[in-house]
C-alpha positions, -999 to 999 in steps of 0.1 A, spaced: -210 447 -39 -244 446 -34 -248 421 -61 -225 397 -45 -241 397 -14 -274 389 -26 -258 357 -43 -242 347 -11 -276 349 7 -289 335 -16 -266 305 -23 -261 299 17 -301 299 22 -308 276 -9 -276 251 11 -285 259 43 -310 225 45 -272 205 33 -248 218 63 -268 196 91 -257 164 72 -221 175 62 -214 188 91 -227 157 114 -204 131 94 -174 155 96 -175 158 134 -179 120 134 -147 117 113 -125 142 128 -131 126 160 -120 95 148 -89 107 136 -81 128 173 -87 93 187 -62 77 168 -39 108 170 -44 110 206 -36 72 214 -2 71 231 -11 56 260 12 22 274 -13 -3 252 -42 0 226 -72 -8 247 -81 25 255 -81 33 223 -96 4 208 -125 5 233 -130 49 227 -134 40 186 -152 11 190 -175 36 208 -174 63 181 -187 34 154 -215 25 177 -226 61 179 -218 65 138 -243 33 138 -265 50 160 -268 82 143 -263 77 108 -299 90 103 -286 122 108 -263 119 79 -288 119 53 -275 118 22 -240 105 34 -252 79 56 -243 55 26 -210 68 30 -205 68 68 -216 28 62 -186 26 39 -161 40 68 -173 19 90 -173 -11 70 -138 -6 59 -126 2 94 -142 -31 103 -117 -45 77 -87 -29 87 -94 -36 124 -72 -70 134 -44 -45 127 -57 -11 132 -42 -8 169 -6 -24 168 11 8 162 0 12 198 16 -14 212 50 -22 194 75 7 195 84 29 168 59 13 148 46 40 123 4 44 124 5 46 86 21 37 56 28 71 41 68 67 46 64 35 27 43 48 1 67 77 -2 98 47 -6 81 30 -31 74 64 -49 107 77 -49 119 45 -66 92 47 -92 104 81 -99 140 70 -101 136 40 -121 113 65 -146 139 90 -147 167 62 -158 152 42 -178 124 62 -191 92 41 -189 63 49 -171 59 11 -162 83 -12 -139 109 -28 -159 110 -63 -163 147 -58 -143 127 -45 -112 98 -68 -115 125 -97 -110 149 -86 -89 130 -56 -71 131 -74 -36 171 -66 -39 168 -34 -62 146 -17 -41 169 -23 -10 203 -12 -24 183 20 -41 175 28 -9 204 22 11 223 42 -16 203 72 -12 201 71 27 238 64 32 254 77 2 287 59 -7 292 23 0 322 7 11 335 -23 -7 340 -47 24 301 -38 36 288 -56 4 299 -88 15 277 -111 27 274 -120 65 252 -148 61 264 -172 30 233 -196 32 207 -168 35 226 -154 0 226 -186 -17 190 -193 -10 184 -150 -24 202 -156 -52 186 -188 -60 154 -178 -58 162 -146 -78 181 -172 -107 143 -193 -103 123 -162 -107 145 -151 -140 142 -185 -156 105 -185 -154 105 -156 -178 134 -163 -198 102 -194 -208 82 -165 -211 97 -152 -236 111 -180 -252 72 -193 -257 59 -156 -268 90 -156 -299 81 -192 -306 55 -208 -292 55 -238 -317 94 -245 -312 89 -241 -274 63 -266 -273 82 -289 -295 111 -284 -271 98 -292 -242 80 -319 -254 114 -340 -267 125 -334 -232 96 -350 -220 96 -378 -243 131 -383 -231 126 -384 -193 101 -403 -200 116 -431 -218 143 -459 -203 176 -454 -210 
């Protein structure tokens, strides 16, 4: 027992010149994320204006970071990024303040889609026609079971102009893979049909 505390005094007095730094950019990020978590007020300028004053004092005091000032320059830089669109969730109701539920969506699907078809990559199916895959997989798995009426559509232009763009986006690799077999018959292919637009009737 003895042993082990001599360790522990010794590793916490060989550390102890580390803490000041760690614990100076820890109290700078946990106060940006109670600022964000504490932001429900009726619009985003208060809180815009409070973390716009934490990144001055980061800028301020990043001396005090040591070692991890390089990194405190990085979250500051990147919040810099994300900024134009760092406060809406503030303003616009019901609007999440991040993306995990999406990221959990997009997951799920993956693991789905894994689990059916057994590939670790997307299928070429999903690649194409994801933008309607994705939403039916989800609806499915919210609302269970649906019924047949619900499935048609409301809007008969707006599915035209879907399904065309979905037909478009499968002809463009149907080429694909048409030139990847072949790419000498392709070529010579679409270079008779050339010719022959090209030339009068």
């Amino acid at each position: 027992m003895s042993r082990l505390r001599s360790l522990l005094r010794g590793g916490l007095s060989g550390t102890a010149a580390l803490w000041p730094p760690v614990e100076s950019a820890y109290a700078w990020v946990f106060r940006a994320a109670t600022i964000l978590h504490e932001g429900t007020g009726p619009s985003s300028q208060a809180v815009r204006a409070r973390y716009r004053g934490l990144l001055g004092a980061m800028a301020r005091g990043t001396a005090r970071a040591g070692d991890l000032s390089e990194a405190l320059e990085h979250f500051r830089r990147v919040t810099r990024s994300y900024w134009p669109g760092l406060f809406a969730c503030y303003d616009v109701a019901d609007l999440p303040r991040t993306n995990n539920s999406l990221e959990h969506l997009f997951g799920a699907q993956r693991y789905h889609e894994r689990r059916a078809s057994g590939r670790k990559v997307a299928s070429p199916g999903l690649v194409v026609r994801g933008s309607v895959r994705l939403v039916a997989a989800t609806a499915t798995r919210l609302r269970g079971a649906v019924r047949g009426e619900e499935l048609a559509p409301s809007d008969l232009d707006a599915w035209r102009e879907l399904r065309s763009g979905l037909e478009r986006r499968q002809e463009v690799r149907v080429h694909g893979r048409r030139f990847r077999h072949d790419p000498q018959t392709y070529l010579q292919r679409l270079e008779q049909a050339l010719i022959k637009g090209i030339l009068p009737p």
